[in-house]
N, C-alpha and C positions, 0 to 999 in steps of 0.2 A: 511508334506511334502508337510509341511509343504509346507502348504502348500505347504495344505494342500493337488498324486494321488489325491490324492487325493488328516495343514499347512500345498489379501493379496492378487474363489472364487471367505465365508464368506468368502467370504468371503471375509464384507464384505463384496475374492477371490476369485463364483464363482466363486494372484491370485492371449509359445517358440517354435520361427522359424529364418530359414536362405535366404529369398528370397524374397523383399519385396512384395506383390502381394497387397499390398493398390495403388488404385487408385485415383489420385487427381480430384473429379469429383462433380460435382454439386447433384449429385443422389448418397446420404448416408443413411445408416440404421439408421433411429433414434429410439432413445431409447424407446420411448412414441410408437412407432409403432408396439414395440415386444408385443408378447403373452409372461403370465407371465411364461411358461414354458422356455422361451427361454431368459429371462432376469437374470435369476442368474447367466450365465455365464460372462453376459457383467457388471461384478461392478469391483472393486478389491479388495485381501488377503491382508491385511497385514498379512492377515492368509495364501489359495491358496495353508496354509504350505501345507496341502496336501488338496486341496478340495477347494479350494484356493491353493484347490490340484494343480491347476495347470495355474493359476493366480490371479492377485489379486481383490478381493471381490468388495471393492466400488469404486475404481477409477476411471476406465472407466464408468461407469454412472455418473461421476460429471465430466468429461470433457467436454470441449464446445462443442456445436452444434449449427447447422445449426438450427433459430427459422421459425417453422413451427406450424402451427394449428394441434396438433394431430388427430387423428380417434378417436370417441370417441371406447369404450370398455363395450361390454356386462355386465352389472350388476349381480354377481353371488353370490349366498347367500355364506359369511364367517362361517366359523368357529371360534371361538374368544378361545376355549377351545384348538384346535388343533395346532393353530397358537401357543399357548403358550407352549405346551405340544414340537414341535419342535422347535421352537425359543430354550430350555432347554436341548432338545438333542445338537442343533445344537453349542450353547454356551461350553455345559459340554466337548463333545468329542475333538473339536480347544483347548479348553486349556489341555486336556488331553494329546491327540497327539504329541503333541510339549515334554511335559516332558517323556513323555513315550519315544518319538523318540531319544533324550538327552540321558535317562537312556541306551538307546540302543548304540548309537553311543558314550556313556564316556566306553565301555566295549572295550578293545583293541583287544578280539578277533575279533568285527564286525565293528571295525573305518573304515577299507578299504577294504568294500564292498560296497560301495556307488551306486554302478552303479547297482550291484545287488541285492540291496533293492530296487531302482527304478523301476526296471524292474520286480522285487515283486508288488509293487505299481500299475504298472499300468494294470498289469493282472489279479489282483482283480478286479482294475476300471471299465475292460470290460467287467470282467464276471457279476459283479456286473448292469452295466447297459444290458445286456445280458438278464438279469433278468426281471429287470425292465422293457424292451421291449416284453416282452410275451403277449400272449394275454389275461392273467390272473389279470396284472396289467396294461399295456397299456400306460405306460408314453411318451413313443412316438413311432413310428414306422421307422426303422434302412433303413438307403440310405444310397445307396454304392456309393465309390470313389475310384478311381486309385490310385495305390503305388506314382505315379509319381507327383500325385494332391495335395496330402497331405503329404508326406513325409520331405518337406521344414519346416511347422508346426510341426511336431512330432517330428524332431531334437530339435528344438526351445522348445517344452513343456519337451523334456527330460532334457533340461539341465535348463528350470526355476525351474524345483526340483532337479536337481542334484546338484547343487552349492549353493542353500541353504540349502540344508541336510549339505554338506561340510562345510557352515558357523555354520552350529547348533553345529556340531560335535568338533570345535574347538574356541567356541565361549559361552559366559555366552548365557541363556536364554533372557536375558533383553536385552542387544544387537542383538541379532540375528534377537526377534521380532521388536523393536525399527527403527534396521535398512530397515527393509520393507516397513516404511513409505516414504522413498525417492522413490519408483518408483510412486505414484504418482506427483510428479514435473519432476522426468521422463520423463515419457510419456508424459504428456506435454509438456516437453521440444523438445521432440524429434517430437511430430505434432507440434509444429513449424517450429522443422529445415526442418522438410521432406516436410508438407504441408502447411505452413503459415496458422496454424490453433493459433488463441490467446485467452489466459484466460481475464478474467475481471480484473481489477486493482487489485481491492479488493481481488480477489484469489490470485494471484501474492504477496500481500504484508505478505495473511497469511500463504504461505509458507515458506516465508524466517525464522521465529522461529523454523517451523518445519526441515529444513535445518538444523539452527544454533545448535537448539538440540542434532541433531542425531549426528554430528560432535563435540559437547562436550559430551556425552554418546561413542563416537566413541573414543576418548583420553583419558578421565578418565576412564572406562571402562578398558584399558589396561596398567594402573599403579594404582592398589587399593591400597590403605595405610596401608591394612594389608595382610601380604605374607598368611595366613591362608586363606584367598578372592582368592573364582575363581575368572580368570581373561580371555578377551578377547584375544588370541594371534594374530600376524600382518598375521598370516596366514588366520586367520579366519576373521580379516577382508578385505582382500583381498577377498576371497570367496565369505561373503556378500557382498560388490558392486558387483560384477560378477553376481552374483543373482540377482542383483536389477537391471543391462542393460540387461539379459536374458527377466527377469520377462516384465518388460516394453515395449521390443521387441516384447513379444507375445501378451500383452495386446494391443498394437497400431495394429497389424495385424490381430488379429482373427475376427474381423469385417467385413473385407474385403473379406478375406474365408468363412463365411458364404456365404457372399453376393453370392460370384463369385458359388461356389458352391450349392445356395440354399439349406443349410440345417440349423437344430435346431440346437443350442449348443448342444444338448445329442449325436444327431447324428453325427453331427461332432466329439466331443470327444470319440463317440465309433468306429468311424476312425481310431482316430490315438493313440489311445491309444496300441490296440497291435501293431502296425509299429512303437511304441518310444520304446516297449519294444523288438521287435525284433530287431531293431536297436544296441540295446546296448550290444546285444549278441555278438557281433563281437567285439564289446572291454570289454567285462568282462574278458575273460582269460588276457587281459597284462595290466591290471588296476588293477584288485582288486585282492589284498590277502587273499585268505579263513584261518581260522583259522583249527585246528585241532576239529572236530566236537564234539567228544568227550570231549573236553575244555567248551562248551558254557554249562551254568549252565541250568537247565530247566527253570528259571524266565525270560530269558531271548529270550527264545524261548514261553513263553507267552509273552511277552512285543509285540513279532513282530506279533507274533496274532490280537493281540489288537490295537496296529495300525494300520494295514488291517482292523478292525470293526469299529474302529475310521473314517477313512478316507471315509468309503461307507456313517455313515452316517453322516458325513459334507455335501456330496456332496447330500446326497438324502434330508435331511433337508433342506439346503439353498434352495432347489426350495419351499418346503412348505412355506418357509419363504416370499420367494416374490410373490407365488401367494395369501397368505392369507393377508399377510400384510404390501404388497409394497416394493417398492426400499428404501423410505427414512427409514422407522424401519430397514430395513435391513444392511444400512448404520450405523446408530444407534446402533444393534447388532457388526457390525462389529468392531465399536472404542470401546463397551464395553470388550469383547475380547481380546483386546490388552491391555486394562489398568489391566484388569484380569489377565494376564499374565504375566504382567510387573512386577506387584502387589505382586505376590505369588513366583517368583522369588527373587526380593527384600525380601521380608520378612525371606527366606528359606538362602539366600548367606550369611547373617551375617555383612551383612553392616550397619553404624552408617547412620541418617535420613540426617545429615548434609556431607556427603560425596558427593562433588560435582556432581556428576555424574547424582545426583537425579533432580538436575538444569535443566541437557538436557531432560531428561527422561519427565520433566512436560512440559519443553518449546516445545517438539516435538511434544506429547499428543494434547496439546492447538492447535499448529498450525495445526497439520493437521483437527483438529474437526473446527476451525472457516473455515480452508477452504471448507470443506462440506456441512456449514451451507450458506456460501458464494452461493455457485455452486447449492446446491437447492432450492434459493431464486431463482437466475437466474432461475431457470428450471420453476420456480412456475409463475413467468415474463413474459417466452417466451410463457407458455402454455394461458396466459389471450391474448396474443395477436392476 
Protein backbone atom coordinates (compact mmCIF):
# COMPACT_ATOMS: atom_id res chain seq x y z
CA UNK A 1 0.00 0.00 0.00
CA UNK A 2 0.84 -0.27 -1.73
CA UNK A 3 2.44 1.41 -1.82
CA UNK A 4 3.61 0.74 -0.27
CA UNK A 5 2.49 2.69 4.76
CA UNK A 6 3.98 1.67 4.02
CA UNK A 7 3.00 -0.51 -2.14
CA UNK A 8 5.67 4.27 -6.59
CA UNK A 9 8.74 5.19 -2.00
CA UNK A 10 10.76 2.15 -3.77
CA UNK A 11 10.10 3.13 -4.18
CA UNK A 12 11.53 3.44 -6.45
CA UNK A 13 8.25 5.16 -3.67
CA UNK A 14 10.19 6.20 -0.94
CA UNK A 15 5.33 6.77 -3.70
CA UNK A 16 -0.84 13.08 0.25
CA UNK A 17 -2.19 16.45 1.04
CA UNK A 18 -4.91 19.30 0.80
CA UNK A 19 -3.20 22.71 1.07
CA UNK A 20 -0.71 23.77 -1.27
CA UNK A 21 2.25 25.03 1.06
CA UNK A 22 4.88 24.82 -2.13
CA UNK A 23 6.29 27.90 -2.67
CA UNK A 24 7.27 29.27 -6.05
CA UNK A 25 10.69 30.54 -5.06
CA UNK A 26 14.18 30.64 -6.32
CA UNK A 27 15.48 28.70 -2.95
CA UNK A 28 14.63 24.80 -3.62
CA UNK A 29 15.85 21.70 -1.96
CA UNK A 30 17.83 19.95 -4.39
CA UNK A 31 18.23 16.55 -4.54
CA UNK A 32 22.06 16.38 -4.71
CA UNK A 33 21.89 18.55 -1.48
CA UNK A 34 20.03 15.82 0.76
CA UNK A 35 21.87 13.50 3.09
CA UNK A 36 21.34 9.95 1.87
CA UNK A 37 19.06 9.38 4.95
CA UNK A 38 16.70 11.88 3.64
CA UNK A 39 16.74 11.05 -0.08
CA UNK A 40 14.60 7.76 -0.12
CA UNK A 41 11.73 9.70 0.47
CA UNK A 42 12.20 12.23 -2.37
CA UNK A 43 12.07 9.48 -5.54
CA UNK A 44 8.76 7.76 -6.60
CA UNK A 45 6.54 4.16 -6.01
CA UNK A 46 5.27 2.98 -8.57
CA UNK A 47 5.57 0.97 -5.64
CA UNK A 48 4.91 3.87 -2.31
CA UNK A 49 2.13 0.75 -2.67
CA UNK A 50 2.98 0.80 0.81
CA UNK A 51 6.47 2.15 1.48
CA UNK A 52 6.12 3.81 -1.43
CA UNK A 53 4.19 3.41 1.33
CA UNK A 54 3.36 6.50 0.99
CA UNK A 55 4.60 7.93 -2.46
CA UNK A 56 6.22 7.14 -5.14
CA UNK A 57 9.77 5.95 -5.28
CA UNK A 58 11.67 7.52 -8.37
CA UNK A 59 9.82 10.18 -9.76
CA UNK A 60 10.51 13.02 -7.74
CA UNK A 61 14.19 12.48 -8.05
CA UNK A 62 14.02 12.56 -12.04
CA UNK A 63 12.13 15.72 -12.05
CA UNK A 64 13.76 18.92 -13.14
CA UNK A 65 15.70 21.04 -11.24
CA UNK A 66 17.15 24.15 -10.71
CA UNK A 67 21.09 23.36 -12.14
CA UNK A 68 23.39 24.14 -9.44
CA UNK A 69 27.03 22.97 -8.50
CA UNK A 70 26.29 20.34 -5.77
CA UNK A 71 28.24 20.19 -2.12
CA UNK A 72 30.39 17.77 -2.57
CA UNK A 73 29.57 14.68 0.01
CA UNK A 74 31.82 13.01 2.62
CA UNK A 75 33.29 9.67 1.13
CA UNK A 76 32.04 6.78 3.37
CA UNK A 77 33.12 3.32 3.23
CA UNK A 78 30.12 0.97 1.34
CA UNK A 79 29.14 -2.03 1.97
CA UNK A 80 28.70 -3.91 -1.53
CA UNK A 81 27.44 -7.28 0.49
CA UNK A 82 24.62 -5.27 2.59
CA UNK A 83 23.63 -3.11 -0.19
CA UNK A 84 22.69 -6.46 -1.98
CA UNK A 85 21.47 -8.38 0.98
CA UNK A 86 18.71 -5.13 1.19
CA UNK A 87 18.27 -4.25 -2.28
CA UNK A 88 16.76 -8.47 -1.92
CA UNK A 89 14.81 -7.62 0.96
CA UNK A 90 13.78 -4.57 -0.40
CA UNK A 91 12.66 -6.20 -4.04
CA UNK A 92 11.13 -9.45 -2.38
CA UNK A 93 8.71 -7.84 0.16
CA UNK A 94 7.13 -4.76 -2.83
CA UNK A 95 6.37 -7.58 -4.72
CA UNK A 96 5.14 -9.52 -1.86
CA UNK A 97 3.01 -6.90 -0.49
CA UNK A 98 1.04 -6.19 -3.34
CA UNK A 99 -0.21 -9.82 -3.84
CA UNK A 100 -0.53 -10.49 -0.32
CA UNK A 101 -2.49 -7.16 -0.03
CA UNK A 102 -4.79 -8.62 -3.39
CA UNK A 103 -5.28 -11.86 -1.47
CA UNK A 104 -6.44 -9.77 1.22
CA UNK A 105 -8.76 -7.21 -0.29
CA UNK A 106 -10.26 -10.35 -3.14
CA UNK A 107 -11.76 -11.74 0.59
CA UNK A 108 -15.25 -10.05 0.92
CA UNK A 109 -15.25 -10.09 4.29
CA UNK A 110 -12.26 -7.40 4.42
CA UNK A 111 -13.14 -5.50 0.74
CA UNK A 112 -14.66 -2.61 2.85
CA UNK A 113 -12.39 -1.92 5.33
CA UNK A 114 -10.05 0.14 3.48
CA UNK A 115 -9.75 2.91 5.75
CA UNK A 116 -9.15 0.56 8.52
CA UNK A 117 -6.44 -1.28 6.98
CA UNK A 118 -4.88 2.26 6.39
CA UNK A 119 -5.02 3.24 9.61
CA UNK A 120 -3.50 -0.34 10.49
CA UNK A 121 -0.87 0.82 8.04
CA UNK A 122 0.12 3.53 9.33
CA UNK A 123 0.32 2.63 13.07
CA UNK A 124 2.75 0.26 12.38
CA UNK A 125 4.74 3.03 10.29
CA UNK A 126 5.10 4.86 13.50
CA UNK A 127 5.75 2.39 15.80
CA UNK A 128 8.00 1.01 13.54
CA UNK A 129 10.07 4.27 13.09
CA UNK A 130 9.36 4.84 16.87
CA UNK A 131 11.76 2.05 16.80
CA UNK A 132 14.09 3.00 14.78
CA UNK A 133 14.46 6.45 16.48
CA UNK A 134 15.95 5.08 19.78
CA UNK A 135 19.03 5.50 20.81
CA UNK A 136 19.88 1.94 20.31
CA UNK A 137 19.54 2.36 16.57
CA UNK A 138 19.52 6.04 15.94
CA UNK A 139 18.34 6.45 12.44
CA UNK A 140 17.25 9.72 13.09
CA UNK A 141 16.18 11.84 15.87
CA UNK A 142 12.06 12.66 16.11
CA UNK A 143 11.00 16.85 15.75
CA UNK A 144 7.92 17.71 16.76
CA UNK A 145 5.08 19.61 14.70
CA UNK A 146 1.67 20.95 15.26
CA UNK A 147 -1.67 19.18 14.52
CA UNK A 148 -2.22 22.22 12.46
CA UNK A 149 1.38 22.06 10.58
CA UNK A 150 1.02 18.88 9.30
CA UNK A 151 -2.41 17.81 9.26
CA UNK A 152 -2.90 19.24 5.39
CA UNK A 153 -0.02 16.39 4.48
CA UNK A 154 -1.50 13.59 6.56
CA UNK A 155 -4.89 14.01 4.75
CA UNK A 156 -3.14 13.87 1.54
CA UNK A 157 -0.83 10.73 2.46
CA UNK A 158 -4.09 8.96 3.67
CA UNK A 159 -5.76 9.03 0.84
CA UNK A 160 -2.40 8.31 -1.60
CA UNK A 161 -3.01 4.79 0.11
CA UNK A 162 -6.26 4.67 0.42
CA UNK A 163 -7.52 4.78 -3.16
CA UNK A 164 -5.03 2.73 -4.33
CA UNK A 165 -5.63 -0.04 -1.91
CA UNK A 166 -9.24 0.67 -3.56
CA UNK A 167 -7.88 0.35 -7.11
CA UNK A 168 -5.95 -3.01 -5.88
CA UNK A 169 -8.98 -4.29 -4.39
CA UNK A 170 -11.05 -4.06 -7.54
CA UNK A 171 -8.62 -4.08 -10.17
CA UNK A 172 -6.17 -7.10 -11.81
CA UNK A 173 -2.50 -6.78 -10.18
CA UNK A 174 -1.14 -5.82 -13.70
CA UNK A 175 -3.24 -2.73 -13.92
CA UNK A 176 -3.17 -1.58 -10.54
CA UNK A 177 0.76 -1.51 -10.65
CA UNK A 178 0.96 -0.43 -14.48
CA UNK A 179 -1.26 2.29 -13.69
CA UNK A 180 1.14 3.93 -11.02
CA UNK A 181 3.34 4.89 -13.79
CA UNK A 182 1.17 7.87 -14.75
CA UNK A 183 1.90 9.89 -11.62
CA UNK A 184 5.18 10.60 -12.83
CA UNK A 185 4.00 12.78 -16.04
CA UNK A 186 1.70 13.83 -13.26
CA UNK A 187 3.64 15.47 -11.20
CA UNK A 188 5.08 16.98 -13.91
CA UNK A 189 2.32 17.98 -15.28
CA UNK A 190 1.13 19.63 -12.41
CA UNK A 191 4.92 21.63 -11.57
CA UNK A 192 4.01 23.05 -14.75
CA UNK A 193 0.59 24.03 -14.20
CA UNK A 194 1.26 25.28 -10.54
CA UNK A 195 4.95 26.50 -11.01
CA UNK A 196 6.16 26.77 -14.68
CA UNK A 197 8.55 24.24 -13.89
CA UNK A 198 9.45 22.21 -17.60
CA UNK A 199 10.94 18.76 -18.55
CA UNK A 200 13.45 18.31 -21.27
CA UNK A 201 12.05 17.51 -24.64
CA UNK A 202 13.44 14.26 -24.74
CA UNK A 203 11.43 13.39 -21.26
CA UNK A 204 8.49 14.87 -22.63
CA UNK A 205 8.49 12.63 -25.73
CA UNK A 206 9.34 9.49 -23.61
CA UNK A 207 6.50 9.81 -21.83
CA UNK A 208 4.01 9.82 -24.26
CA UNK A 209 4.30 5.58 -24.74
CA UNK A 210 4.33 5.47 -21.38
CA UNK A 211 0.95 7.34 -21.47
CA UNK A 212 -0.22 5.54 -24.45
CA UNK A 213 0.47 2.20 -22.62
CA UNK A 214 -1.11 2.52 -19.53
CA UNK A 215 -4.26 3.80 -21.49
CA UNK A 216 -4.32 0.58 -23.76
CA UNK A 217 -3.50 -1.93 -20.47
CA UNK A 218 -6.35 0.59 -19.04
CA UNK A 219 -9.10 -0.79 -22.06
CA UNK A 220 -8.01 -4.01 -22.72
CA UNK A 221 -7.44 -4.81 -19.17
CA UNK A 222 -11.32 -4.44 -18.83
CA UNK A 223 -12.61 -6.72 -21.63
CA UNK A 224 -10.28 -9.94 -21.55
CA UNK A 225 -11.31 -12.32 -24.30
CA UNK A 226 -11.78 -15.03 -21.97
CA UNK A 227 -14.70 -14.55 -19.06
CA UNK A 228 -12.36 -17.18 -17.07
CA UNK A 229 -9.61 -13.69 -16.87
CA UNK A 230 -9.73 -11.54 -14.04
CA UNK A 231 -10.56 -8.42 -15.26
CA UNK A 232 -10.12 -4.71 -14.31
CA UNK A 233 -13.75 -3.26 -13.32
CA UNK A 234 -14.59 0.67 -14.25
CA UNK A 235 -14.75 1.06 -10.59
CA UNK A 236 -11.29 0.20 -10.07
CA UNK A 237 -10.31 2.17 -12.59
CA UNK A 238 -11.70 5.03 -11.49
CA UNK A 239 -9.93 4.52 -8.00
CA UNK A 240 -6.65 4.10 -9.82
CA UNK A 241 -6.53 7.65 -11.36
CA UNK A 242 -7.70 8.95 -8.06
CA UNK A 243 -4.64 7.35 -6.68
CA UNK A 244 -2.55 8.57 -9.16
CA UNK A 245 -3.85 12.75 -8.70
CA UNK A 246 -3.50 11.95 -4.73
CA UNK A 247 -0.21 10.26 -5.25
CA UNK A 248 1.27 13.08 -7.46
CA UNK A 249 -0.40 15.74 -5.07
CA UNK A 250 1.73 14.58 -2.28
CA UNK A 251 4.77 13.98 -4.32
CA UNK A 252 4.78 17.75 -5.62
CA UNK A 253 4.25 19.04 -2.04
CA UNK A 254 6.29 17.11 0.37
CA UNK A 255 9.30 19.04 -0.47
CA UNK A 256 8.14 21.95 0.40
CA UNK A 257 7.16 20.58 4.04
CA UNK A 258 10.22 19.68 4.66
CA UNK A 259 11.54 22.67 3.63
CA UNK A 260 9.06 24.91 5.56
CA UNK A 261 9.37 22.75 8.55
CA UNK A 262 13.05 21.68 8.53
CA UNK A 263 12.75 18.26 8.96
CA UNK A 264 14.12 14.71 7.53
CA UNK A 265 11.77 12.53 5.51
CA UNK A 266 11.61 9.97 8.63
CA UNK A 267 10.85 12.75 10.73
CA UNK A 268 8.31 14.27 8.95
CA UNK A 269 6.57 10.97 8.23
CA UNK A 270 6.69 10.07 11.97
CA UNK A 271 4.53 13.23 12.10
CA UNK A 272 1.94 12.41 10.19
CA UNK A 273 1.79 9.26 10.18
CA UNK A 274 -0.41 8.81 13.38
CA UNK A 275 -2.51 12.15 12.61
CA UNK A 276 -3.56 10.20 8.94
CA UNK A 277 -4.35 7.43 11.19
CA UNK A 278 -6.26 9.35 13.67
CA UNK A 279 -7.81 11.10 11.08
CA UNK A 280 -9.56 8.23 9.64
CA UNK A 281 -11.01 7.25 12.81
CA UNK A 282 -13.79 9.63 12.51
CA UNK A 283 -14.70 8.09 9.30
CA UNK A 284 -14.08 4.39 9.78
CA UNK A 285 -17.49 3.87 11.56
CA UNK A 286 -19.69 5.28 8.23
CA UNK A 287 -17.26 3.87 5.54
CA UNK A 288 -16.25 0.69 6.38
CA UNK A 289 -18.11 -2.50 6.90
CA UNK A 290 -16.65 -5.05 9.42
CA UNK A 291 -17.26 -8.38 8.67
CA UNK A 292 -18.37 -11.00 11.34
CA UNK A 293 -14.86 -11.80 12.92
CA UNK A 294 -15.58 -15.08 13.36
CA UNK A 295 -15.90 -15.30 9.40
CA UNK A 296 -12.29 -14.24 8.55
CA UNK A 297 -10.27 -17.53 8.14
CA UNK A 298 -6.99 -17.59 10.19
CA UNK A 299 -4.84 -17.22 6.71
CA UNK A 300 -6.16 -14.40 6.45
CA UNK A 301 -5.31 -12.74 9.44
CA UNK A 302 -1.71 -13.99 8.74
CA UNK A 303 -1.90 -12.22 5.26
CA UNK A 304 -2.39 -8.87 7.31
CA UNK A 305 0.43 -9.71 9.53
CA UNK A 306 2.52 -9.95 6.86
CA UNK A 307 1.74 -7.01 5.26
CA UNK A 308 2.46 -4.90 8.27
CA UNK A 309 6.27 -6.88 7.95
CA UNK A 310 6.14 -6.27 4.49
CA UNK A 311 5.52 -2.61 4.59
CA UNK A 312 8.31 -1.70 7.74
CA UNK A 313 10.76 -3.45 5.68
CA UNK A 314 10.24 -1.50 2.24
CA UNK A 315 10.38 1.55 3.96
CA UNK A 316 13.55 0.52 6.31
CA UNK A 317 15.37 -1.03 3.09
CA UNK A 318 14.93 1.63 0.51
CA UNK A 319 17.00 3.93 2.92
CA UNK A 320 19.77 1.19 2.82
CA UNK A 321 19.34 1.33 -0.59
CA UNK A 322 20.07 4.80 -1.32
CA UNK A 323 22.62 5.40 1.13
CA UNK A 324 24.66 2.25 -0.04
CA UNK A 325 23.90 2.56 -3.52
CA UNK A 326 22.50 5.75 -4.79
CA UNK A 327 19.36 7.32 -6.30
CA UNK A 328 20.10 5.99 -9.78
CA UNK A 329 20.34 1.83 -8.54
CA UNK A 330 17.58 2.76 -6.76
CA UNK A 331 15.69 4.06 -9.70
CA UNK A 332 16.79 0.89 -11.24
CA UNK A 333 15.49 -1.24 -8.34
CA UNK A 334 12.52 0.56 -8.63
CA UNK A 335 11.36 -0.21 -12.70
CA UNK A 336 12.85 -3.79 -11.71
CA UNK A 337 9.81 -4.12 -9.36
CA UNK A 338 7.32 -3.20 -11.49
CA UNK A 339 8.32 -5.48 -14.34
CA UNK A 340 8.37 -8.19 -11.52
CA UNK A 341 5.16 -7.63 -10.67
CA UNK A 342 3.72 -7.22 -14.00
CA UNK A 343 5.57 -10.35 -14.81
CA UNK A 344 4.19 -12.92 -12.21
CA UNK A 345 0.68 -11.45 -12.44
CA UNK A 346 0.60 -12.08 -16.11
CA UNK A 347 1.91 -15.40 -15.85
CA UNK A 348 -0.45 -16.54 -12.78
CA UNK A 349 -4.02 -14.73 -14.73
CA UNK A 350 -3.91 -17.18 -17.63
CA UNK A 351 -3.59 -14.94 -20.39
CA UNK A 352 -2.45 -15.86 -23.97
CA UNK A 353 1.28 -13.75 -24.80
CA UNK A 354 -0.60 -12.26 -27.80
CA UNK A 355 -3.47 -10.72 -25.82
CA UNK A 356 -3.26 -7.11 -26.62
CA UNK A 357 -2.96 -5.85 -23.48
CA UNK A 358 0.53 -6.97 -23.28
CA UNK A 359 1.26 -4.14 -26.07
CA UNK A 360 0.62 -1.43 -23.36
CA UNK A 361 2.11 -3.36 -20.46
CA UNK A 362 5.74 -3.23 -22.73
CA UNK A 363 5.03 0.21 -24.17
CA UNK A 364 4.53 1.67 -20.51
CA UNK A 365 7.53 -0.36 -19.01
CA UNK A 366 9.89 1.21 -22.12
CA UNK A 367 8.44 4.66 -21.68
CA UNK A 368 8.68 5.22 -18.35
CA UNK A 369 12.55 3.50 -18.04
CA UNK A 370 13.75 5.87 -21.28
CA UNK A 371 12.40 8.56 -19.26
CA UNK A 372 14.68 7.93 -16.22
CA UNK A 373 17.44 7.27 -18.18
CA UNK A 374 16.57 10.68 -20.07
CA UNK A 375 16.32 12.70 -16.49
CA UNK A 376 19.66 11.07 -15.05
CA UNK A 377 21.49 12.14 -17.96
CA UNK A 378 20.22 15.56 -17.39
CA UNK A 379 21.08 15.28 -13.66
CA UNK A 380 24.62 13.65 -14.60
CA UNK A 381 24.88 17.30 -17.14
CA UNK A 382 23.80 19.78 -14.45
CA UNK A 383 26.03 18.16 -11.88
CA UNK A 384 29.47 18.67 -14.62
CA UNK A 385 28.46 22.08 -14.71
Amino acid sequence: MPQEVGNKASVDSESSTLASPRVAEETVVKYDDLEPADRQFTRSSSEFELGQLYYDAEGEALLPEEHEKPSPEPIKKKSPVKAIIWTVVNVVATVLIVFTNKAIFSDKALKFMQLTFAAFHFTITWLALFVLSCERFAFFTPQGASFRQTAPLSIAMALNVVFPNLSLAYSTVAFYQIARILVTPVVAAMDYVLYKVTLPVRARIALLPACIGVGMVSYYDSRPTNSAINSTSDLGAIYAFAGVFFSSLYTVWIASYRRRLNMTSMQLLFNQAPISAFMLLYFIPFVDTFPAWTEVSMNRWVFIALSSIFAVLINVSQFFIVAEMGPVTSTVVAHSKTCIIVAFDWLSSGRAVRDKCVIGLVMACLGITAYSIVMLREKSKARKQ
